[in-house]
DRENRO-403158 format. One record per residue: residue in one letter; x, y, z of N, C-alpha, C in turn. Coordinates in steps of 0.02 Angstrom, whole numbers. Layout:
- residuo n.x n.y n.z ca.x ca.y ca.z c.x c.y c.z
- A X Y Z X Y Z X Y Z
...
This chain:
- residuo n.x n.y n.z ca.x ca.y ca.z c.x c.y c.z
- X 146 -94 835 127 -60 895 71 -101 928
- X 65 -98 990 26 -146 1015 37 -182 1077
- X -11 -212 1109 14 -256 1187 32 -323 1167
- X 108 -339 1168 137 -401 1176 160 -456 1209
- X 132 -433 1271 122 -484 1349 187 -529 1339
- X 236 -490 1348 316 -523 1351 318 -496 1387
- X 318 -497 1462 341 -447 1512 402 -471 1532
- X 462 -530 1512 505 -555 1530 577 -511 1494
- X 538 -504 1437 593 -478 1376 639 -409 1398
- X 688 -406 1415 749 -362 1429 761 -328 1348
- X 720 -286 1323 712 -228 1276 795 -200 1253
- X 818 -194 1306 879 -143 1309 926 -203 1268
- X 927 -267 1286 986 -312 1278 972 -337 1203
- X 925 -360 1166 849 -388 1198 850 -476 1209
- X 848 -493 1266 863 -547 1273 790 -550 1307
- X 755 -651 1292 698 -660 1332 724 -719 1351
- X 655 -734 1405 679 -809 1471 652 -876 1429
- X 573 -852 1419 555 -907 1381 536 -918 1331
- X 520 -985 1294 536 -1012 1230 491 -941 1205
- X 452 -940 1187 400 -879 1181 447 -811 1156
- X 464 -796 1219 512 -735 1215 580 -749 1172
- X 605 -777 1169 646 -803 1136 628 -814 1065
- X 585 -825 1061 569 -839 963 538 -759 949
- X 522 -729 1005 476 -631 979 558 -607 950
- X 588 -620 999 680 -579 1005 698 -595 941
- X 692 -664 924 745 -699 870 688 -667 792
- X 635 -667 784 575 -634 750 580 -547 730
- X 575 -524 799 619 -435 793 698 -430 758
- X 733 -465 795 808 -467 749 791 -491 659
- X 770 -537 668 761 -573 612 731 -519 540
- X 681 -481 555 662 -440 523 689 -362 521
- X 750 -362 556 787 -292 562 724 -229 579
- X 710 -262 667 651 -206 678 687 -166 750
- X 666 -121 752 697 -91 824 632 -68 856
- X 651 -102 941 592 -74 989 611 -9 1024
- X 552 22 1033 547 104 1026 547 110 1119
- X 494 75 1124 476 84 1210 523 65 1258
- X 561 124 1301 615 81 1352 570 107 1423
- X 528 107 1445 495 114 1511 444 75 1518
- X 425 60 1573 384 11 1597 316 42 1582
- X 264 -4 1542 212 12 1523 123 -10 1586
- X 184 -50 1615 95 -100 1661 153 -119 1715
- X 129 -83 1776 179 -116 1817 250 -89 1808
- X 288 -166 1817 366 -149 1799 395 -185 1730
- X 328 -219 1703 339 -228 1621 356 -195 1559
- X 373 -190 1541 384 -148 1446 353 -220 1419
- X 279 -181 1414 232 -248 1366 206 -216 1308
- X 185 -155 1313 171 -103 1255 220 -77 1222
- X 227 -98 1149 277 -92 1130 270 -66 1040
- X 317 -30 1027 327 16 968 371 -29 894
- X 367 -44 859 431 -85 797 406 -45 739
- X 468 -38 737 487 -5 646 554 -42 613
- X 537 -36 565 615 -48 535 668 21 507
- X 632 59 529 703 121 507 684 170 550
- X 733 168 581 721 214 639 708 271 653
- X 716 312 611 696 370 564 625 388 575
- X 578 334 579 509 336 559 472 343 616
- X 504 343 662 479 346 731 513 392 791
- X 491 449 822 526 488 867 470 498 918
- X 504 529 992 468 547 1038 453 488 1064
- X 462 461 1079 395 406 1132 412 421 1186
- X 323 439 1209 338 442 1290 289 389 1319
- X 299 377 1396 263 336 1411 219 385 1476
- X 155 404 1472 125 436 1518 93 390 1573
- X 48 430 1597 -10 399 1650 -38 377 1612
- X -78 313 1646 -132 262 1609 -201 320 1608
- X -257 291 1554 -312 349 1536 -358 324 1584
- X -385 347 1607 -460 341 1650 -448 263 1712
- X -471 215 1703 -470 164 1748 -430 92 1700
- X -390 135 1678 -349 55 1623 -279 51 1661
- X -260 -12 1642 -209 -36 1714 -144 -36 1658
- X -138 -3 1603 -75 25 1543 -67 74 1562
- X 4 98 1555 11 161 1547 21 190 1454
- X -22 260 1438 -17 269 1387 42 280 1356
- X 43 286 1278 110 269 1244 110 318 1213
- X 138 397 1201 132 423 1145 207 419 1094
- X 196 442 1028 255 452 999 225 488 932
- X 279 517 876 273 532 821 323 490 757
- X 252 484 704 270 434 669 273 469 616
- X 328 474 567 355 509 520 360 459 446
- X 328 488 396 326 465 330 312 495 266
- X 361 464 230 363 530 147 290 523 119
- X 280 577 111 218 607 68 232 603 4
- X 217 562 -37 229 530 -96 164 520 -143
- X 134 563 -200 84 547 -229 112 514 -299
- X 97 483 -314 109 452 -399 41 491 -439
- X 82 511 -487 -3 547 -529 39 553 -594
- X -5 532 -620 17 538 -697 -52 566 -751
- X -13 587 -799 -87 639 -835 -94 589 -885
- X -163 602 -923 -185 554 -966 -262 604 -981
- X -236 592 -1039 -290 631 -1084 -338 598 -1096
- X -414 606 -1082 -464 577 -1093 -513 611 -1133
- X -564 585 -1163 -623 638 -1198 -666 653 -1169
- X -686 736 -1164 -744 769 -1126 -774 765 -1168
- X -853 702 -1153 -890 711 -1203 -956 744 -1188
- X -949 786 -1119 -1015 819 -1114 -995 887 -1151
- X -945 910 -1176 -912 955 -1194 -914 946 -1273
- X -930 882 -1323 -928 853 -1371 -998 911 -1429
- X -961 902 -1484 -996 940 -1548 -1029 874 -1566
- X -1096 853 -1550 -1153 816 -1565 -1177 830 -1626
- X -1186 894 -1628 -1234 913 -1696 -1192 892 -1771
- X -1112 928 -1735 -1073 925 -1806 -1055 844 -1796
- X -1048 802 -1765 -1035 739 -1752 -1081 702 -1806
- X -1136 724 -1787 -1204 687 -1825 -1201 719 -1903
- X -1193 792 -1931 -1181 807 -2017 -1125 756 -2025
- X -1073 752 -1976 -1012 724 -2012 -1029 645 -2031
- X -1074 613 -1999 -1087 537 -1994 -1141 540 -2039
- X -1191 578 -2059 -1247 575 -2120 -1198 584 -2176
- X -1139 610 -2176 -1112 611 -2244 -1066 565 -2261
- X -1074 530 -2228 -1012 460 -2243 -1048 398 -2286
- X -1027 384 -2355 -1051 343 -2361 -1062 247 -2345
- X -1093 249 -2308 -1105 172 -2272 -1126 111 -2316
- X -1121 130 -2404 -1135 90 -2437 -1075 27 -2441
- X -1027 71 -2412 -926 -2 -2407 -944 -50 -2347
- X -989 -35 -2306 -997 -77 -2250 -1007 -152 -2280
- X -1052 -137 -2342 -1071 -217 -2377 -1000 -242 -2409
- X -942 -235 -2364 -889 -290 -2393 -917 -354 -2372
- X -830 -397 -2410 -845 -463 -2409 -826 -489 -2359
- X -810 -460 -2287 -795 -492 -2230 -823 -455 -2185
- X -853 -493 -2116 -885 -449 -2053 -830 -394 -2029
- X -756 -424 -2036 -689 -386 -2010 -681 -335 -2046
- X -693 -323 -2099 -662 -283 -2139 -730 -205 -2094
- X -775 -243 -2131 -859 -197 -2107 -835 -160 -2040
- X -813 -201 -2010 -803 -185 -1922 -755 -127 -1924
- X -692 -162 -1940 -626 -97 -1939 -678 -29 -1993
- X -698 -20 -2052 -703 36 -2069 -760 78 -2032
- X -810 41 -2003 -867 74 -1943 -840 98 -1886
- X -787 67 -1871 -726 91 -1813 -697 148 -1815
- X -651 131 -1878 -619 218 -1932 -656 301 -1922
- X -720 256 -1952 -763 326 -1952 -791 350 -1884
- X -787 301 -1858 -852 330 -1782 -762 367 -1735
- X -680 349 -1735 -642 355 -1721 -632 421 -1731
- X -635 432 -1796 -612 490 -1799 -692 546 -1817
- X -730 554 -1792 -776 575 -1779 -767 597 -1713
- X -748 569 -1660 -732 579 -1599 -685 610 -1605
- X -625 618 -1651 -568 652 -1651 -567 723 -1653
- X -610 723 -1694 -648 785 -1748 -668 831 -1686
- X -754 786 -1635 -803 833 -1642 -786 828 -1552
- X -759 768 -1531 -768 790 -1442 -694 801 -1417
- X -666 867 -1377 -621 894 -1343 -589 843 -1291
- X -536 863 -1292 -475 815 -1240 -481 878 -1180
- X -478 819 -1141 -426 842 -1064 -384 822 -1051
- X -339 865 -996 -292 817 -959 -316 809 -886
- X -311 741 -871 -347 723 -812 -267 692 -776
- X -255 702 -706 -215 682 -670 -247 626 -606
- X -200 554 -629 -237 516 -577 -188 488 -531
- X -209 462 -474 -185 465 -425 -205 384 -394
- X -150 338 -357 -176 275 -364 -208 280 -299
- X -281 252 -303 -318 268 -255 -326 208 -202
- X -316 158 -220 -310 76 -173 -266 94 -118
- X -220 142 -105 -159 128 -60 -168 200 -40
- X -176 188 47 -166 278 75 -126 328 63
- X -112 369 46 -76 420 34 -11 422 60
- X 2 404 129 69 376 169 78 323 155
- X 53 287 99 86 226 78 145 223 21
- X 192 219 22 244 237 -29 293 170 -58
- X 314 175 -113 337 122 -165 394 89 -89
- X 439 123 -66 489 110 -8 437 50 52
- X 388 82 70 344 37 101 326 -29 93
- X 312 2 22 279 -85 -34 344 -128 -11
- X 426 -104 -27 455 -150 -36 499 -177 36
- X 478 -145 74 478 -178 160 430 -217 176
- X 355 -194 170 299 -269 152 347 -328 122
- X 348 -325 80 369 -373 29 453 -418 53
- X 486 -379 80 528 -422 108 525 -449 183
- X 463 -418 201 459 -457 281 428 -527 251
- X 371 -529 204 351 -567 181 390 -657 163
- X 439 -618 139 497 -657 116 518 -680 175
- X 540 -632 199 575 -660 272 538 -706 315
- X 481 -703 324 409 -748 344 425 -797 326
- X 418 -819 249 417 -885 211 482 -923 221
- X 518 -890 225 604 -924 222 605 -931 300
- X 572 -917 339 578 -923 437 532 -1002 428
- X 490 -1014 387 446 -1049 411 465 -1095 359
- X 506 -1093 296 536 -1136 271 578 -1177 318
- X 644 -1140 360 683 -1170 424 665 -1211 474
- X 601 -1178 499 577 -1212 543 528 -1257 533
- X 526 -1291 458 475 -1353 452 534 -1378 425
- X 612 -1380 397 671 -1437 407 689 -1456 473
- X 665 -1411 533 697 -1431 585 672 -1477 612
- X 582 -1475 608 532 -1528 632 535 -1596 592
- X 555 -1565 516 570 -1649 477 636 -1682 499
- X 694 -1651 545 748 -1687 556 719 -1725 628
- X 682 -1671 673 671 -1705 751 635 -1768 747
């Protein structure tokens, strides 16, 4: 979405005049995108312009009066997308919730005289053992549900993998067009 100062580009066909317009056209096809805006946005241009790749995802566009003293006319539309949370549970330890006192009888009664084995490893794993299951014992589980928090909420696995093939499509456009400059 955005101003693309192609005012040449015939939307409907979509055919453009110059080299410019011609590589946006061949770029939109190329990436299986469809333009939303068919009315003149500035003038008698369609320069403000709408792309999605599933058409689905986009309804309504209208093109109003420009806002206050701007020489665009405004663009509205509604943009539609699955509400998709990933959350998965995972049990963690509440240890403000944790039996300290009985934690601590249970660890005065262990005898720590085996720690003096004959290897640091061995010492390590059985100090591990005990402090392990001490925690098992004395501090309470939850279930905690998490939710991946890096990516907006309207961001969905279907999304990721349209990123990811425009991407592709990018690299393999610009693969073509650096054989064409090594043949000229």
């Amino acid at each position: 979405m955005g101003d693309f100062n192609f005012p040449n580009i015939d939307w409907e066909s979509p055919v453009g005049t110059t080299e410019a317009e011609i590589e946006m056209v061949e770029m939109v096809n190329d990436c299986f995108l469809t333009q939303f805006v068919r009315e003149p946005t500035r003038e008698r241009a369609c320069i403000d312009l709408i792309f999605s790749n599933d058409q689905d995802r986009v309804r309504g566009t209208l093109v109003r009066e420009p806002m206050a003293n701007c020489d665009h006319n405004m663009v509205s539309f509604e943009a539609f997308f699955q509400k998709t949370r990933s959350k998965s549970k995972t049990m963690v330890y509440n240890f403000r919730k944790a039996n300290l006192e009985g934690m601590r009888r249970h660890l005065e009664e262990v005898d720590w005289s085996t720690l003096d084995t004959d290897s640091v490893e061995n010492g390590w794993l059985y100090f591990k053992n005990i402090l392990l299951e001490a925690q098992e014992k004395f501090v309470p589980k939850l279930s905690k549900f998490r939710t991946k928090k890096h990516w907006p909420k309207w961001f969905n696995r279907g999304m990721q993998k349209d990123i990811k093939r425009k991407k592709m499509l990018y690299i393999q456009k610009g693969r073509r067009l650096n054989k064409i400059h090594r043949i000229c």
